[in-house]
Residue, then its C-alpha position, 0 to 999 in steps of 0.5 A: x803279608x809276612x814273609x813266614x806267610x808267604x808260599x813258595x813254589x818254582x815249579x813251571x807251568x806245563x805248556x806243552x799243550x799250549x806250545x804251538x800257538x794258532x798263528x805260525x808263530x811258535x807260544x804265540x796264540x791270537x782269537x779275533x771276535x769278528x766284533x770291532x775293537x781293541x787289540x789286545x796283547x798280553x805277554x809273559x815269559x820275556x825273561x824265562x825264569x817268570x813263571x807267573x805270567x807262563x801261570x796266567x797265560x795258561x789258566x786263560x787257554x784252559x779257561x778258553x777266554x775269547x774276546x767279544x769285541x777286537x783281538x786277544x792275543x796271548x804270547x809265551x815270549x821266551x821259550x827257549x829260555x824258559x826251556x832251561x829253567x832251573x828252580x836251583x838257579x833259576x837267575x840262569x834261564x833269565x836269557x840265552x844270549x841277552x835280555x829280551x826286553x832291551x832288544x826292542x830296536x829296529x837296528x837290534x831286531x834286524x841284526x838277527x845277530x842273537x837268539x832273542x833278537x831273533x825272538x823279537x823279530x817273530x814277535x815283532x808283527x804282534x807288538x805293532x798291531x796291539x793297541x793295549x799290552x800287558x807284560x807281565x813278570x815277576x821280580x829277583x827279590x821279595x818285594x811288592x808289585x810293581x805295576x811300570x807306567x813309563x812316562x805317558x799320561x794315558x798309562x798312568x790314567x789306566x793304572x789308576x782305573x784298573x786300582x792295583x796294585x799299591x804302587x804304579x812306576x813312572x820311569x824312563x826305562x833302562x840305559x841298555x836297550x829298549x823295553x817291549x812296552x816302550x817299542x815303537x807307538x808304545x813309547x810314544x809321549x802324549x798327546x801331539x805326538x803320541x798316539x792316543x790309542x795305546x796302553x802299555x803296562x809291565x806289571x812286576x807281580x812279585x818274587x819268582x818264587x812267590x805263589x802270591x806272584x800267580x795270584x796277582x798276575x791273574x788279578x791284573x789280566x782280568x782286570x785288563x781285560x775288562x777295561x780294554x773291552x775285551x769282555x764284560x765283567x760279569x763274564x770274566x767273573x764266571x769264566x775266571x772265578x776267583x781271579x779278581x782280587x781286593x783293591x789295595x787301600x790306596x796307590x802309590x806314583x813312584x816317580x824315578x828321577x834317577x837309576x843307578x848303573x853297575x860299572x862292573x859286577x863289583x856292586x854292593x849294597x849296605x844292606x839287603x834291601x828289599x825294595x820300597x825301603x823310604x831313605x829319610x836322609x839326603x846323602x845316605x850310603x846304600x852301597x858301593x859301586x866299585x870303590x864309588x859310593x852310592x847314596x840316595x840324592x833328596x830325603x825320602x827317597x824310595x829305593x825302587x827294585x835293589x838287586x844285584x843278581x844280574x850286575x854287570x856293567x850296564x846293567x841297572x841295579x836300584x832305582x831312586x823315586x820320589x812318592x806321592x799318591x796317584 
């Protein structure tokens, strides 16, 4: 897709509606079957300016989806957040005091000492009990999805079933603090040590102010929910008409062997880069990180999510990955 054919609206979703939730927690919305089987979680809204998900979450509600077997439990992660969006500076509402997702630690979520850490803490009894999690979100830059498998076997397994998007992430996750997928049996490795049983993705659908972002975001919850048991295909087709989308042509492992980290907010790249940009050469200057070049470590090397708009020391600004077809 080009970007002259690309829509764009940062409008937000209206929730209010769904805003109280079902289960004392406020945004925060669970259905139980009465059936065995799987409990399953799909969040949005961790980082408030990622409409996509809020879209998604609240196409589910109207649509009145119900599982048929186990628990769907659908979660607005970040409300407050999400309160101050501003489609003129939509970077803002990111977060009131610190990312929601690098707070996933006991010691951080018991502190208590921030808004989202207490946002977490509510969270919390949702993330342990889910059995599969789908975190949806959506990206600074325009770029394709990117659907994050961290580093288990059994995730990469279900990204490979569910067929999009393009590109699956295998990586580590961030030096600044733990992600909701990586938390606790979620972040588990395979097999002896790691529990069998959970499923954890973090789908980027796409630029914020993407309309396409909407589209992807519903893709990937039908799908989910359908491999996870949910409900039958036939019905997710009949409830959710026009959710499911083409399978892509083929997908892409992008598997990150290094991050890099700003040491300040003085980081720039060379280029504007996109992401998925192949470096052919070993040794190439992206950018700078202070007065510190950066250059890409192996030929063929895949620029992963570039992006300066929230540097700061710490703070992950590109990724390097190998590719290989999954």
């Amino acid at each position: 897709m080009t970007a002259s054919s690309l829509q764009f609206d940062l409008s937000k979703p209206n929730i209010a509606t769904w805003r109280s939730g079902n289960t004392g927690v406020e945004g925060v919305w669970q259905f139980d079957s009465g059936q065995a089987g799987r409990d399953v979680l799909i969040t949005a809204l961790v980082h408030g300016n990622e409409l996509c998900g809020a879209w998604a979450l609240k196409g589910l509600l109207e649509a009145g989806v119900r599982p048929q077997a186990g628990k769907l439990t659908l979660a607005f992660c970040n409300l407050a957040a999400f309160d101050r969006f501003d489609p003129a500076d939509h970077d803002a509402s990111r977060f009131v005091d610190e990312d929601l997702n690098r707070q996933w630690q006991v010691d951080r979520i018991e502190s208590g000492s921030t808004l989202e850490r207490r946002r977490a803490a509510a969270l919390r009894p949702f993330i342990a009990h889910a059995d599969w999690l789908l975190d949806l979100h959506s990206m600074h830059e325009r770029a394709a999805p990117l659907l994050l498998a961290g580093m288990q076997a059994r995730n990469l397994e279900l990204a490979k079933c569910l067929r999009t998007p393009e590109y699956i992430v295998v990586d580590a996750g961030h030096k600044d603090g733990v992600r909701m997928r990586d938390f606790e049996r979620f972040g588990t490795l395979d097999p002896e040590g790691g529990d069998a049983h959970t499923r954890s993705l973090l789908l980027e659908c796409g630029f914020h102010g993407d309309v396409s972002s909407r589209t992807v975001a519903q893709d990937m919850c039908t799908r989910f929910l359908q491999a996870a048991g949910a409900l039958q295909a036939e019905d997710l087709q009949r409830i959710l008409p026009g959710w499911l989308q083409a399978d892509p042509v083929r997908q892409w492992v992008l598997e990150v062997t290094d991050a890099v980290v700003a040491r300040s907010a003085d980081f720039r790249f060379n280029e504007p880069f996109q992401g998925l940009e192949c470096i052919g050469r070993a040794g190439t200057v992206i950018g700078w990180n202070e007065s510190e070049p950066v250059a890409t470590p192996y030929d063929d090397c895949v620029l992963v999510m570039p992006s300066v708009r929230q540097a700061k020391p710490g703070v992950t600004v590109v990724r390097f990955a190998r590719r290989c077809p999954l």
